[in-house]
N, C-alpha and C positions, 0 to 999 in steps of 0.2 A: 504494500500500500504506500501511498506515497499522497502529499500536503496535507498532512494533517494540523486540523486549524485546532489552535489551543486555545481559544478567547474565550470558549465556554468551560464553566467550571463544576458540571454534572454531566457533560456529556464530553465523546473524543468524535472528532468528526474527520473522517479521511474519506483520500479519491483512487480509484483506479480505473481508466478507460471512461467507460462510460456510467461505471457506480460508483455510488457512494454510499460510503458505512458508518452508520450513525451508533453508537454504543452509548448507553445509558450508563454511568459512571459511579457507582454510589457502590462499591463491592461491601465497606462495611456496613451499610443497610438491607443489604442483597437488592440495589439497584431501587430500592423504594420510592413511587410519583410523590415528588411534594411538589409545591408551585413553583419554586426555581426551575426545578428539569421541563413541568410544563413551559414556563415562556420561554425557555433556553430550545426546547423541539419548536416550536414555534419558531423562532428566531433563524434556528439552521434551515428548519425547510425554503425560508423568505431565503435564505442564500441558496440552497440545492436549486429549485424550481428556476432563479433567474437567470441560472445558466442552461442552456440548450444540450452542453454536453453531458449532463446526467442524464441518463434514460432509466436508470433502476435505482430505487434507495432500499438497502440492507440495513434492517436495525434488529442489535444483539445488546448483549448485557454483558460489561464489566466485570472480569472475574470469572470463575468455573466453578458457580455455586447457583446462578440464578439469570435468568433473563430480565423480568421484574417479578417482584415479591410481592406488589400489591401497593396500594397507596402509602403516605405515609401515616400512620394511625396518630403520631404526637401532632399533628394538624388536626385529624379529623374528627379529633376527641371535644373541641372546642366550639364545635361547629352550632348553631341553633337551625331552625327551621330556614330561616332567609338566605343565611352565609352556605346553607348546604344546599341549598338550592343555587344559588349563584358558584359553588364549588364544582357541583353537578355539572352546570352549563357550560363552564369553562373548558373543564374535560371532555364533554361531548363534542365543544364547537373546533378543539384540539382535532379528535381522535378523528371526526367528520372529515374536519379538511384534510387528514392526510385519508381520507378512501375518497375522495375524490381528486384528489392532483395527477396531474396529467402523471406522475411518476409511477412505475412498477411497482409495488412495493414486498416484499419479502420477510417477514418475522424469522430471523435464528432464536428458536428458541433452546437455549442452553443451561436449561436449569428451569428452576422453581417458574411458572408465570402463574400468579396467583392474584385474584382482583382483579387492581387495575391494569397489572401486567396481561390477564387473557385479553382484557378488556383491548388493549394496544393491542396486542397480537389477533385479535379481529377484525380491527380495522384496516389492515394489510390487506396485500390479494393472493399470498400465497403464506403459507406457516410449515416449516420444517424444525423437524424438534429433536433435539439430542435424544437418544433412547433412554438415557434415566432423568428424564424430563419429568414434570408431575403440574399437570393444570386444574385450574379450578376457579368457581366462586365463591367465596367459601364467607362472605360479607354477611349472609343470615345470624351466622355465631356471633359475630357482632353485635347485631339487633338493626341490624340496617341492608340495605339492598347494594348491588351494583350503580351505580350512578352514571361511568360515563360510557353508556351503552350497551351491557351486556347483556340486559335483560331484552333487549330490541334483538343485537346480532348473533346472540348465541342461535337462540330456536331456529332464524333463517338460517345459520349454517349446518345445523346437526337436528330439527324438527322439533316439533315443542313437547313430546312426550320425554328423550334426551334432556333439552331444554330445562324445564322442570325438575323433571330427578335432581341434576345437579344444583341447580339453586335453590330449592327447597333443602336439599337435605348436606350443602357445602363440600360435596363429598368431592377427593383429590383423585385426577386416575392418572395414570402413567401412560406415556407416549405411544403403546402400544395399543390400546385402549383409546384414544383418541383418534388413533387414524382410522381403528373401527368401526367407530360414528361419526366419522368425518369433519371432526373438529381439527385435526393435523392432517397437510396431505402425503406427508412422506415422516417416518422415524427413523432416523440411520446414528449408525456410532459416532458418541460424539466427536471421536479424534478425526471424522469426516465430515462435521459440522458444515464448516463455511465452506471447504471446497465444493460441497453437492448445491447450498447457496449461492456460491459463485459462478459454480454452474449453468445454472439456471437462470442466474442474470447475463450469463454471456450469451445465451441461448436467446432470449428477450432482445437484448441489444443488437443481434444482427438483425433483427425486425424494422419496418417501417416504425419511428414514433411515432406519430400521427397514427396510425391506425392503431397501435397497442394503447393509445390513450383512447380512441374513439369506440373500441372494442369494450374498453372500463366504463366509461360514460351508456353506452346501450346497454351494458349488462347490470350496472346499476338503477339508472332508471328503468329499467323494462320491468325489474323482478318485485317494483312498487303501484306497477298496474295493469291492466291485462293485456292479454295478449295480442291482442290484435292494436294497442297501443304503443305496445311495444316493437311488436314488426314495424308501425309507422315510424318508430323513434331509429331501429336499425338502417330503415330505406333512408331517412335523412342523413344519418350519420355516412354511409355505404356512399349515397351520391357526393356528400362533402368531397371526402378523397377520390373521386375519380376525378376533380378538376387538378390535384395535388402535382408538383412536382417527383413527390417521393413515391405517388404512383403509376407516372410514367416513366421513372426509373427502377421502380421495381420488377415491370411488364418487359420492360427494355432488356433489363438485366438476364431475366430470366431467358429472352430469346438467344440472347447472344451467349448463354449458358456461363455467365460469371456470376460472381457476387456484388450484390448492389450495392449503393453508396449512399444512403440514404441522410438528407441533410433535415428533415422536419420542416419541410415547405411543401 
């Protein structure tokens, strides 16, 4: 990896090619969300997204103990009905913007994600998890619920009977068990963590951007209304790139049996 930016001080942010890997920094908390890491991921994104040459962002967790551990509880202990509610939205409108950025996005999960850590690794568009990985929401023990979306993202990704079980009853399962129910879509040895992540973003990266982001936007909005609204939302999206540069250089490419050059225009 290489320029990695030191100016934040809960997260390490470096570049390779066309990714970037964002690591949650907090190993003696096991990676714990409090509000600094939130406006500090805020912050990096505003730098990732301005530049065109990121097409994929990998975000892992600090240490080989945990991805994230879950929010910080010595904040959320203080919280009243207003401030938790305002705490709530902050994390949502966080975790929101990064499933809709034009970027790839990838969860390594390498360890504990527990909370607000599933909670983040939901909103991604792919989760690969260390095999002695252990997820959950385990926030009812508490006396309180997930807040920045997991009670919305989980059921859509694994059904609400899944869904349930888990939140109702906090219970933790291992990476093996989560690719079962489709909460993880690949478990592999940790010691092959980011290589099978990095994989996969270099796989992404030889893609059209433009279309891997337009592919996100139709398959986000489509799966919040029916279907035949959804087709219309694809056909728009589908005709956008056919006026695109990057798809008359994809077409191009393919004829002339090389590999494309695709610049996000």
């Amino acid at each position: 990896m290489r320029g990695v930016d030191m100016k934040y001080k809960t997260l390490i942010l470096c570049y390779q090619d066309h990714l970037a890997v964002l690591s949650v920094n907090r190993p003696d908390k096991l990676n714990a969300l409090n509000n600094q890491v939130l406006d500090e991921m805020n912050q990096a994104l505003d730098e990732i997204e301005a530049n065109p040459q990121w097409r994929v962002l990998l975000i892992s967790g600090g240490g080989d103990r945990a991805f994230v551990a879950g929010a910080d509880i010595g904040e959320l202990r203080d919280l009243n009905a207003r401030s938790g509610k305002k705490a709530a939205e902050k994390g949502q409108k966080l975790f929101r913007r990064l499933e809709k950025s034009h970027l790839f996005t990838i969860a390594a999960i390498n360890g504990y994600a527990l909370g607000g850590g599933l909670e983040l690794a939901l909103a991604c568009d792919v989760r690969v998890a260390a095999d002695h990985a252990v997820l959950g929401l385990p926030e009812v023990g508490l006396g309180i619920i997930p807040g920045y979306g997991g009670t919305q993202r989980l059921p859509r990704r694994i059904g609400r009977g899944h869904a349930m079980m888990m939140l109702a009853t906090g219970t933790k399962i291992q990476a093996a068990q989560a690719v079962q129910i489709g909460l993880v879509n690949l478990a592999v040895p940790r010691d092959q963590l980011m290589q099978v992540c990095q994989s996969i973003a270099t796989e992404v990266s030889k893609n059209g951007p433009l279309a891997v982001a337009a592919a996100k936007r139709a398959l986000d909005q489509g799966l919040s209304t029916s279907l035949d609204e959804g087709l219309a939302i694809e056909a728009r999206e589908f005709g956008k790139l056919c006026s695109s540069a990057d798809r008359t250089e994809g077409m191009t490419a393919f004829l002339e049996k090389r590999a494309p050059e695709f610049t996000g225009r």
